[in-house]
C-alpha positions in Angstrom: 22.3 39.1 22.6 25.7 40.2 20.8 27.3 37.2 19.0 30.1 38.5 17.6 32.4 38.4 21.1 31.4 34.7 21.9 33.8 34.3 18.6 36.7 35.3 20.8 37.8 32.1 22.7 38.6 34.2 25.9 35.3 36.1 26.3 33.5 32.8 25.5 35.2 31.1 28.6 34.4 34.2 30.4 30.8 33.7 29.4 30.8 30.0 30.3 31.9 30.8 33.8 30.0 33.1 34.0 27.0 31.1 33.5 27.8 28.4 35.6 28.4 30.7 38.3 25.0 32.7 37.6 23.2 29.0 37.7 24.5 28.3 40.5 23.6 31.5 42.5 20.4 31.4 41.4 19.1 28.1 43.3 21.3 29.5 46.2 19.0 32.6 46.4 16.0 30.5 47.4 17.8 27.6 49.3 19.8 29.6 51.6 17.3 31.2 52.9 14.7 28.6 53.0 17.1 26.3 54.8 16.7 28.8 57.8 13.3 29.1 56.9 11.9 25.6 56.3 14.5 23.4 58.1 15.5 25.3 60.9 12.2 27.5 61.5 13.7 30.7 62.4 12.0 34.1 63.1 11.4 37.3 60.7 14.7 39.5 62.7 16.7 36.0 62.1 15.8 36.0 58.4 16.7 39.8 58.4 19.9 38.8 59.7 21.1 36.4 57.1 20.2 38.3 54.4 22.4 41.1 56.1 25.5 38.4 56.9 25.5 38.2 52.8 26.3 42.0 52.6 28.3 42.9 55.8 31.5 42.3 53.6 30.6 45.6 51.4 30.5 47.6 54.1 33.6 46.4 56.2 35.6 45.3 53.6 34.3 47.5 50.3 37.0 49.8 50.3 40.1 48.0 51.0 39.1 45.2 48.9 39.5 47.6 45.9 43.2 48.6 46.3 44.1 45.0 46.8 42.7 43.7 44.3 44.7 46.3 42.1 47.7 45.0 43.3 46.6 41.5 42.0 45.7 39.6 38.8 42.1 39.7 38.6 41.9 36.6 37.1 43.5 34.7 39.8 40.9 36.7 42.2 38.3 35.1 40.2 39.5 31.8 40.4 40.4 31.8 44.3 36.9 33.4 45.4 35.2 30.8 43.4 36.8 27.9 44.8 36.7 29.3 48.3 32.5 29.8 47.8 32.5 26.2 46.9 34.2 25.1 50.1 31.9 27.1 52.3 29.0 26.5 50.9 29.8 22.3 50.9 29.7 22.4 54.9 25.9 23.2 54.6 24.6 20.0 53.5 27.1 18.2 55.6 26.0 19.3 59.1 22.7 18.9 57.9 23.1 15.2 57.4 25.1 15.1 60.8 22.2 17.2 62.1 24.3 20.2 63.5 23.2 22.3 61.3 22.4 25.9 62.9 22.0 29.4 62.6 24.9 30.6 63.4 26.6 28.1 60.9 24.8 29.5 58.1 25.5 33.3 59.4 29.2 32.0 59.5 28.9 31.1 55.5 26.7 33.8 54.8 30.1 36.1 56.0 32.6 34.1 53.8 30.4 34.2 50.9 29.9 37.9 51.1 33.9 38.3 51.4 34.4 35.9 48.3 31.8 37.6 46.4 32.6 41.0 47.1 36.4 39.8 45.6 34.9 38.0 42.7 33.0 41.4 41.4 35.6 43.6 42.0 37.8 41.5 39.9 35.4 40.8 37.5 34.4 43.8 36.9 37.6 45.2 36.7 38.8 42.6 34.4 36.4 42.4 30.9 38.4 45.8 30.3 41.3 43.5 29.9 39.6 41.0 27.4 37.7 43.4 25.1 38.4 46.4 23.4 36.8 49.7 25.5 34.5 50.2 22.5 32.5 46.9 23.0 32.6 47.0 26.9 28.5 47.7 25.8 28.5 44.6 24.0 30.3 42.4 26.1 28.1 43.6 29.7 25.4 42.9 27.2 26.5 39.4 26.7 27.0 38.7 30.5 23.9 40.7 31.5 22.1 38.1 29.0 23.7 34.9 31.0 22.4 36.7 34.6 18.9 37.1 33.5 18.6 33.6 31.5 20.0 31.6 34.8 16.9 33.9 36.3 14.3 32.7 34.1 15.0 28.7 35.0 17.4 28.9 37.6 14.3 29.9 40.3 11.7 27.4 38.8 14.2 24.9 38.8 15.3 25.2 41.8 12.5 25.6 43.5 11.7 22.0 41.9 15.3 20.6 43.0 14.6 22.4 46.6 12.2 19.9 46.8 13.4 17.2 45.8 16.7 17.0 47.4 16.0 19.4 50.1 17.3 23.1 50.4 20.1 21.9 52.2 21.5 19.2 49.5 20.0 21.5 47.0 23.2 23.7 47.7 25.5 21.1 46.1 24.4 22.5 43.1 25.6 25.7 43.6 28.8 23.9 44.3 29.1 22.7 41.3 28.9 26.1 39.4 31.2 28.0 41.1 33.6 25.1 40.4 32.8 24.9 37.1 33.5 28.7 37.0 36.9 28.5 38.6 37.7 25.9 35.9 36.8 27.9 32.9 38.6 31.1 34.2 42.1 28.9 34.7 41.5 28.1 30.8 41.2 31.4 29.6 44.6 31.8 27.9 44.8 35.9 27.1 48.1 36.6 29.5 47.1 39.4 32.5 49.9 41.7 32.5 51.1 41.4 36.6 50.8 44.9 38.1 53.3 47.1 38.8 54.5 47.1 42.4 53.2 49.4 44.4 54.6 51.1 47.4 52.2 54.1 48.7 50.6 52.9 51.3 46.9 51.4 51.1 45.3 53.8 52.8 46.4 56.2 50.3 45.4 54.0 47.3 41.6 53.5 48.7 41.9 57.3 49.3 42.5 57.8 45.4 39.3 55.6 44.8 37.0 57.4 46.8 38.6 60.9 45.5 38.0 59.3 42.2 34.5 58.5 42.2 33.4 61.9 44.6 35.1 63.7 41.8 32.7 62.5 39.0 28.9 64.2 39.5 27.3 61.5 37.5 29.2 59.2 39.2 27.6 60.1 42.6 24.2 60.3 41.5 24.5 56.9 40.2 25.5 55.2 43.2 23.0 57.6 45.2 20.2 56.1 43.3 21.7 52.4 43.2 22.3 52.7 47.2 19.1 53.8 47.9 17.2 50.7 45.5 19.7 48.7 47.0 18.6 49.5 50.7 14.7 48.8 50.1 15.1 45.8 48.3 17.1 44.2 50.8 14.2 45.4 52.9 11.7 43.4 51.0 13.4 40.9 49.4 13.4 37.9 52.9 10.3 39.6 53.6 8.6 38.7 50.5 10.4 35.3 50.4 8.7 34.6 54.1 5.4 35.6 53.0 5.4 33.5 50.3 6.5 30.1 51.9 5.1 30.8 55.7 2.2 33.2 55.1 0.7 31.9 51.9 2.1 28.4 52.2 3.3 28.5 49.0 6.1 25.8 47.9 9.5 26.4 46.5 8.3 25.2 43.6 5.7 28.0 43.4 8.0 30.4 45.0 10.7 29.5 41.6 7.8 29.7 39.0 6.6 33.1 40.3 9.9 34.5 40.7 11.3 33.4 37.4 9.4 36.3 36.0 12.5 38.3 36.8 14.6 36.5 34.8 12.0 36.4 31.7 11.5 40.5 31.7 15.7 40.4 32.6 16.0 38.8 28.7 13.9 40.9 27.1 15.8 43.8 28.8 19.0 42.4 27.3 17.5 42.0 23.9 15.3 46.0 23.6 18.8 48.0 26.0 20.1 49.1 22.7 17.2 49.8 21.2 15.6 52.1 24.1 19.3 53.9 24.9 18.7 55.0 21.0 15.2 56.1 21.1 15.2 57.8 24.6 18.8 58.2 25.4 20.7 56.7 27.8 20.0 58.8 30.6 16.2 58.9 30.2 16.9 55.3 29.5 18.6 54.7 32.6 16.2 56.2 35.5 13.1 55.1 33.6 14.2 51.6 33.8 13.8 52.8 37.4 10.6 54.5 37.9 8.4 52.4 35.9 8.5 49.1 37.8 8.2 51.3 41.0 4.6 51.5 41.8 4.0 48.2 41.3 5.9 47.2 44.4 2.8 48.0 46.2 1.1 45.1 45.4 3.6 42.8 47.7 2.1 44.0 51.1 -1.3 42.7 49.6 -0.1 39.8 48.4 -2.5 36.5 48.8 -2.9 33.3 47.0 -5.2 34.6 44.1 -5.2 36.8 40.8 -3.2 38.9 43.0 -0.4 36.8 42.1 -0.8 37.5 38.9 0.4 41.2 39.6 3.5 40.1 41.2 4.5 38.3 38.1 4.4 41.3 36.4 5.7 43.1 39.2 9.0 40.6 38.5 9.0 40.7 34.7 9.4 44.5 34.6 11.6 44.5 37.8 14.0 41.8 36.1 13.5 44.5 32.5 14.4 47.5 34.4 17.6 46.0 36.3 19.0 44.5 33.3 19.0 48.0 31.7 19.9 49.9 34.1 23.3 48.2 35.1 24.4 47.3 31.3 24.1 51.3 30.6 25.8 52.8 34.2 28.4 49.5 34.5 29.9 50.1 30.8 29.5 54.0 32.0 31.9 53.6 34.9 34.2 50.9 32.9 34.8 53.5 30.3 35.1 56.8 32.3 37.9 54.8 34.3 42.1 54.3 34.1 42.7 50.9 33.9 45.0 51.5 37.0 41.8 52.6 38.8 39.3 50.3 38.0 39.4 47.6 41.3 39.3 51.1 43.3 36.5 52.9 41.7 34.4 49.4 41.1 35.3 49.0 45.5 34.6 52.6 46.5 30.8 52.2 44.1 30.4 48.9 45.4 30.8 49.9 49.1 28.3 52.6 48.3 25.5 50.8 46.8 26.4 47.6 48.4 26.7 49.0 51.9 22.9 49.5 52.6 22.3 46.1 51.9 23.0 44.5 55.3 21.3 48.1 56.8 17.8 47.3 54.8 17.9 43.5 55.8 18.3 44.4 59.6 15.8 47.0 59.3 13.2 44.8 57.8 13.8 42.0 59.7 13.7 44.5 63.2 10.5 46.0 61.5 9.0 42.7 60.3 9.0 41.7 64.0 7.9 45.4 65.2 5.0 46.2 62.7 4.1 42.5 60.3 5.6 41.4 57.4 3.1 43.4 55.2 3.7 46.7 56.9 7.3 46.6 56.2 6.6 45.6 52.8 4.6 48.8 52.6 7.5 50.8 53.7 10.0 49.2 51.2 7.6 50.3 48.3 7.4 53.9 49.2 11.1 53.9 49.9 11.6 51.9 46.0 9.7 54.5 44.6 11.8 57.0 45.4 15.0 55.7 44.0 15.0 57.1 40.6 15.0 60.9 41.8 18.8 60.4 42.3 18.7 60.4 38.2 15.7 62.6 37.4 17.3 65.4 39.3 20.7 65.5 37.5 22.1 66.0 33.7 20.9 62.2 33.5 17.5 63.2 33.4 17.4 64.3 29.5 21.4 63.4 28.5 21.3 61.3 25.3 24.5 60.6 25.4 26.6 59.5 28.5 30.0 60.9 28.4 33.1 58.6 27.8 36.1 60.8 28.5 38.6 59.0 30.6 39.4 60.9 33.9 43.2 61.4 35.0 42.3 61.3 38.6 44.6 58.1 40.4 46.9 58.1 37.7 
């Protein structure tokens, strides 16, 4: 991991945040859902569902989100989405202990944490421009790529243990705490954000600019073709797998944490070999092998039982949690560098409302088709789909470009 930019007080608070927010999301991706699963029972299309409620804000919200949030300081974004995923996601645990807790509470939270965190990305995103120098954006993705996958490798395990414990619904208050933590450490950073100029073209003609922006750049569209459609089929198998798991196999969340901390294990050593593999193979080859290697191996979750075959979905997570980690380090610090600083909420909004837009579609779907055809059926589906992500890449300059162009466009400007 690079140690050079944790020197810099500012990036170092941006780190902490970071982590405490990462912590925090990580026992929130196995209690949500397995507060509708365990403590409220609910069925494969209503698992589906939530998972989609998480997402819906990409696709309503995506693009307008962007030209706001460049008429903000993306700092104070940070700080307000945090504090406002905190409140929302406190009400859980409460109606639980005044047993009102129901589905259509936690669809309501799952909404207002997809809006927050759809403005906490943008901004962030948009923001480490601001603290380090274009030249180390690498570096410094690096760095916060390095907090992700490390809250990946104990967050799951223990939360799983905590889920347990406390219960997936007090579990939550966890979660809680990091994104307070968070807001804390971003009000401390003390590097001034310059306010943005006032703006007076209309916002329909800023989000306009974004999207001309990002259809303008070739590799920009092939990289948010092959994100969308990963994106799509893992939001079709990721409930899916979750329920098969706990309901099918009668696995704990313990178990579930342990297994799924794999991710988080090959997510590290993805951090530590990125640099190493973009020099070797390029960072195009880099970037859609990261892809297509992982990708048979989603065929083993349809088969899933409680046996050695276990052992191949460990695996199945290490180089999953490898592949993702470099992957977005090369094709985020691609997009941060390519961009006008006046641009980058728009372009980061317009991408993210692309590969963040099938998201609710392939939880919908595979909670209709869970229902329609079995769990492990869908499951099939997802893996043909996964495997067919990378030829987005393969079939483009990417495929054999060593090194990704870093000429900043005039386009918005």
């Amino acid at each position: 991991m690079p140690v050079s930019l944790l020197r810099d007080r500012d990036f170092r608070r941006l780190f902490l945040a970071d982590t405490a927010s990462q912590a925090g999301a990580q026992v929130l991706l196995l209690a949500l859902p397995l507060v509708a699963v365990s403590a409220l029972r609910v069925s494969e299309f209503e698992v589906g569902a939530l998972a989609a409620c998480q997402t819906l804000a990409f696709v309503v919200l995506g693009l307008p989100a962007g030209a706001v949030v460049d008429r903000l300081r993306k700092r104070v974004v940070m700080v307000v989405s945090d504090w406002g995923r905190a409140l929302a996601l406190v009400s859980v645990p409460v109606a639980w202990w005044l047993d009102v807790l129901t589905i259509h509470q936690l669809y309501a939270v799952a909404l207002a944490l997809g809006v927050l965190t759809l403005f906490f990305d943008i901004g962030y995103q948009s923001y480490l421009p601001h603290l380090v120098e274009r030249e180390r954006l690498v570096e410094g993705n690096s760095a916060l790529e390095v907090v992700r996958t490390v809250a990946q490798v104990g967050g799951p395990g223990a939360g799983g243990y905590l889920i347990q414990l406390l219960t997936a619904p007090f579990a939550l208050a966890v979660t809680v705490a990091g994104f307070a933590w968070s807001a804390l450490c971003l009000a401390a950073i003390r590097k001034a954000e310059p306010r943005p100029e006032p703006r007076r073209a209309h916002l329909g003609k800023e989000i306009a600019e974004g999207v001309r922006f990002v259809a303008g750049q070739p590799l920009l569209r092939r990289i948010a073709g092959c994100t969308a459609t990963a994106n799509f089929f893992v939001a079709m198998s990721q409930p899916l797998t979750l329920l098969l798991l706990a309901r099918h196999l009668g696995l704990g969340a313990g178990a579930i944490g342990l297994l799924t901390a794999a991710s988080g294990l090959g997510g590290v050593t993805g951090a530590l070999v990125n640099a190493r593999l973009a020099r070797r193979l390029g960072q195009g080859p880099a970037m859609w092998l990261s892809l297509a290697v992982p990708a048979p191996l989603t065929f083993v979750l349809p088969w899933l039982e409680a046996d050695w075959r276990l052992g191949l979905f460990v695996l199945f997570e290490f180089l999953v949690g490898a592949g993702v980690v470099v992957y977005n380090v090369t094709q985020l610090s691609f997009r941060q560098a390519i961009t006008p600083e006046p641009m980058l909420g728009r372009m980061n909004a317009t991408v993210r409302f692309l590969v963040w837009g099938t998201l609710p579609l392939g939880g919908l779907l595979g909670g209709v088709l869970g229902e329609a055809i079995g769990v492990r059926n869908t499951l099939l589906v997802a893996a043909v789909g996964s495997c067919l992500a990378f030829l987005w890449l393969y079939t483009s300059p990417l495929r054999t470009m060593r090194e990704l162009p870093m000429r900043s466009a005039s386009a918005g400007q």
